[in-house]
N, C-alpha and C positions, 0 to 999 in steps of 0.2 A: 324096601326100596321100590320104586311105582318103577313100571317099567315106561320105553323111553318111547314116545307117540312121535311115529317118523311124518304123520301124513293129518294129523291133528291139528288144522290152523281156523284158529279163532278171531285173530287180529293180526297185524302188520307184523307185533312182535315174533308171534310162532315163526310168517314167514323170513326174517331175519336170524333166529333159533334155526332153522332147516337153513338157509342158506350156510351160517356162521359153522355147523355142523359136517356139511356136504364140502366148505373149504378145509376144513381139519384134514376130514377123510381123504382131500385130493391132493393136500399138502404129506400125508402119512405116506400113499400109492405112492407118490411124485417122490420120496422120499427116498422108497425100497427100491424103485427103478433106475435113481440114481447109485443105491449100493449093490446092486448088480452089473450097473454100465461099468465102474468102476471096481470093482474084484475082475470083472472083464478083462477090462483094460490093462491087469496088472500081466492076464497071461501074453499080453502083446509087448511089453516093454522096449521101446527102441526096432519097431517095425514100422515102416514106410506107412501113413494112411494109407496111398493107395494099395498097396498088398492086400492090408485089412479089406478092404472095397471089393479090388478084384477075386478075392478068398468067398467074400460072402456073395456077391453078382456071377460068379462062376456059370450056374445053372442059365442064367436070365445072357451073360455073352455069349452064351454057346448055340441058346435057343434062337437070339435075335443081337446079332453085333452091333445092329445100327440103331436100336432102343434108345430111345430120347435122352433120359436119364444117363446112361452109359455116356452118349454122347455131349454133354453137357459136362459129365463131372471129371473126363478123359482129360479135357486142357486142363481143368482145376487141378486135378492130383498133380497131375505131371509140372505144374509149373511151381506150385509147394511142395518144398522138400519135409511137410510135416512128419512127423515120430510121432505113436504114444512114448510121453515120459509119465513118468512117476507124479508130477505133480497134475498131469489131469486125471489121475487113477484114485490120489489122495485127495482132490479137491473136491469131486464128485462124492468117494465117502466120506470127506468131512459134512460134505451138506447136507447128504442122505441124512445122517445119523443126526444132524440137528435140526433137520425138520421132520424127524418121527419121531425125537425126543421132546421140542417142544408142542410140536400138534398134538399130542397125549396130552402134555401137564396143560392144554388151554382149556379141550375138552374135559378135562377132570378138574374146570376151573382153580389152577391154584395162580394164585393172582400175582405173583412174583413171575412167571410165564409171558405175561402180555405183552408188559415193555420192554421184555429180554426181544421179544419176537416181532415188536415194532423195529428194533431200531436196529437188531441184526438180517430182516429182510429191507428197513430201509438202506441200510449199506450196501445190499445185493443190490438192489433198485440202482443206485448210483453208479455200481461196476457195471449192471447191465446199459444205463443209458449212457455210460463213457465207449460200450462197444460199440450202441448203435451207432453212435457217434460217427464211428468207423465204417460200417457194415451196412448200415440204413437196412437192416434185414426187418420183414415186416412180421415175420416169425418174434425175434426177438422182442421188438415192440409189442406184439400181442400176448407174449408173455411177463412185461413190464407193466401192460395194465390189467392183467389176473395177480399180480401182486400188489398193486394198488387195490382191486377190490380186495383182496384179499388182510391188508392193514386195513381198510375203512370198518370191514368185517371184525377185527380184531377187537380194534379202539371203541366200536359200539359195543360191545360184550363186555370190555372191561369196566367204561363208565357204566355199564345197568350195575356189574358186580358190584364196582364199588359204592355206588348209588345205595345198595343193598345191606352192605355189613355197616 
């Protein structure tokens, strides 16, 4: 087995190889971070966001009340009556666990992986841009076009593979 040249670029290809590579890897991270937000979440169940806020901001109200942040997210909380429930605790590890499952099998090119993973992140694509819909959050948006590179990234690797076999 040749080992794997992280910094080796020859031609365009390599740097689409590093790029296609570095999205697995951010999609696996993004993964695991989601199945800790959510195992998180589960020891919260049916506790006010803001609780969760004021629990974790504790330190940062005591040191400075009038903190931006603090003040900013004070109407927010208080005007939603948000809960963690169970379904943002399972939702988060459903995702976790299917974007470290399929970012392995893409990287381990197995080629049934690609268009599972096109068209179950283009579905996410869709929920997310029915939120911003909503939210016009610029966050979200900039997260809706790292999953577009992110299929562009996909759907190039798969036509080379199957170009290949």
């Amino acid at each position: 087995m040749a080992p794997i040249k992280l910094f080796s670029i020859k031609n365009n290809d390599d740097i689409y190889d590093l790029f296609f590579r570095f999205g697995m890897m951010w999609r696996i991270f993004y993964g695991f971070l989601r199945l800790a937000l959510g195992f998180t979440l589960f020891l919260f169940i049916g506790t006010p966001l803001s609780d969760i806020f004021y629990k974790i901001m504790s330190y940062e109200i005591v040191e400075d009340p009038n903190d931006f942040l603090i003040q900013i997210a004070n109407p927010v909380l208080h005007h939603f009556s948000f809960s963690v429930t169970y379904f943002l605790a399972l939702y988060l590890i459903f995702w976790g666990v299917i974007d470290i499952l399929l970012s392995i099998n893409l990287l381990k090119h197995k080629l049934w992986a690609f268009p599972v993973s096109i068209y179950l992140i283009g579905i996410f694509i869709l929920y997310k841009i029915y939120r911003f819909s909503h939210t016009l959050s610029s966050v979200l948006m900039f997260i809706i076009i790292i999953d577009l590179i992110i299929i562009w990234l996909i759907n190039r690797e798969y036509k080379k593979l199957k170009s290949l076999t």
